[in-house]
N, C-alpha and C positions, 0 to 999 in steps of 0.2 A: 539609584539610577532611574532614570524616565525610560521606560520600554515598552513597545508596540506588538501588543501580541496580535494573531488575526478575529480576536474580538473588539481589545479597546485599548488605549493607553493609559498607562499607569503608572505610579513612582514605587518603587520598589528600596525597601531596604535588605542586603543579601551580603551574605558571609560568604564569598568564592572557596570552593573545592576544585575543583580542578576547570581543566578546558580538556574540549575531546574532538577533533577534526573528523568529521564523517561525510563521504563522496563529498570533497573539496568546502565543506560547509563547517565553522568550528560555532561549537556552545559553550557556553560555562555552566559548569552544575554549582550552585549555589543550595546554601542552608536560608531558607527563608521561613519564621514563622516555625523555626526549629524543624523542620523539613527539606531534605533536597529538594530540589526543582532544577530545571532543565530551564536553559535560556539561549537561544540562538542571537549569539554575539551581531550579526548585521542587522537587528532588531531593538540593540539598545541605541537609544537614540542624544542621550546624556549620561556620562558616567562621574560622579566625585568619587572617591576615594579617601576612606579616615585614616587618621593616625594612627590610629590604633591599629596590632596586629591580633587575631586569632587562634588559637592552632586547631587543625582540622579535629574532631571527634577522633579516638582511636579507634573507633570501631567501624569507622566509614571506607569501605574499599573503592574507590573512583569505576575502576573495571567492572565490579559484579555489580555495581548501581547501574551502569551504563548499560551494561546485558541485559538487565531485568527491565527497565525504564525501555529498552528499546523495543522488546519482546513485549512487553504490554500493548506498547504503543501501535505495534503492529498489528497484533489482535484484535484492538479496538477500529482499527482502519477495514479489518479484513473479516466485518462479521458474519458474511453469510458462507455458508457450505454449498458447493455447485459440486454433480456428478455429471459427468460427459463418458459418453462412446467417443475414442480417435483413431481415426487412421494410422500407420507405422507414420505415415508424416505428417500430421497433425499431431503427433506424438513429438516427433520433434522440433516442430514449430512451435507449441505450447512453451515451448521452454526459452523462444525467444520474444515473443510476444507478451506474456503477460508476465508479472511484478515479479523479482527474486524470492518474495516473500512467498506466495503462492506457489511458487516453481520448490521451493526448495520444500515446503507444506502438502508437495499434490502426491496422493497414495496410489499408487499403479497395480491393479491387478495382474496379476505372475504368469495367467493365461491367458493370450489372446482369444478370440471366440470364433467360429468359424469362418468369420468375414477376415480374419486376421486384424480386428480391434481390439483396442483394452478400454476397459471403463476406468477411470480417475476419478477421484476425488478430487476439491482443490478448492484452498479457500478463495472469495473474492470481496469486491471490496463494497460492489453495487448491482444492483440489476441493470442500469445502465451500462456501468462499467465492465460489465462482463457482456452482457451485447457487442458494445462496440470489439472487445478482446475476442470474443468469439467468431464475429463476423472476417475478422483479420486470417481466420482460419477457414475461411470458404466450406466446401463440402466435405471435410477429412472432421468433420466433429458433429457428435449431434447431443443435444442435450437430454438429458435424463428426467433433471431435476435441478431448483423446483420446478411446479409445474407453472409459474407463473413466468421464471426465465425462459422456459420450452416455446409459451404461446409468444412474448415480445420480438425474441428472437425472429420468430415467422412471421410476424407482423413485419419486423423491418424488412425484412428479405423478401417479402411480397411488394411492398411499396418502393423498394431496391428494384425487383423486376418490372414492375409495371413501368417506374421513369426510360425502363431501358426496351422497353417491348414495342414502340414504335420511335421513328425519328425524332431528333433531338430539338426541343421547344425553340423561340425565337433567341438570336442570341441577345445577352444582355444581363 
């Protein structure tokens, strides 16, 4: 098959193991190079098919490849560790804001503290990306850690307020 992955195009030869529909998107796991691989079907851009048939390895489960392939995948997406103080609603607004991945990953301290916060754990994906997620949550979060998300953070929120600290520039 000729397929387009988000580095380059390439011709693939691949022994199909299954297909796996995930949020409305389907893949085929293929043996390539005597290895599974993951390939997202809207990506192949020419398909032939041989005569010949294979039978799958007996030892290959479609499911527990898929669980583990997915679980990697996400981990590698979601490498950095962020700890926040939330609000009771910033508490639950994390949950609608940022990645299922993270939501279902973020560790909740069992006591709130005297302000009635709890501090979280939770993985994220960038320091960017967690800016923007955080800022989604206004004043009900504040950050912990790192200390390099802490200062970004207040960086934008400063240059947030400043465009907003006097009337609005020409329009345009």
């Amino acid at each position: 098959m000729r397929y387009r992955s988000w580095r380059k195009e390439r011709t693939v030869t691949a022994d199909p193991l299954g297909l796996v529909l995930k949020g409305g998107v389907w893949y085929m796991v293929a043996r390539t190079g005597g290895e599974p691989r993951t390939y997202r079907i809207s990506r192949v851009l020419d398909l032939s098919v041989a005569d010949e048939s294979r039978e799958p390895p007996r030892d290959f489960d479609l499911a527990t490849y898929w669980r583990e392939s997915t679980r990697r995948l996400d981990a590698e997406m979601y490498p950095l560790s962020v700890r926040v103080r939330l609000s009771e609603r910033g508490l639950d607004l994390v949950r609608h804001v940022h990645a299922p991945y993270a939501v279902a990953r973020m560790a909740v301290a069992q006591e709130a503290d005297a302000d009635g916060w709890r501090e979280v754990t939770l993985p994220a994906a960038s320091l960017k990306e967690a800016v923007s997620d955080f800022l989604r949550l206004g004043a009900e979060v504040e950050v912990i850690a790192p200390p390099d998300l802490r200062t970004l953070l207040a960086e934008t929120a400063m240059r947030i307020a400043a465009l907003h600290a006097s009337p609005p520039g020409p329009p345009g």
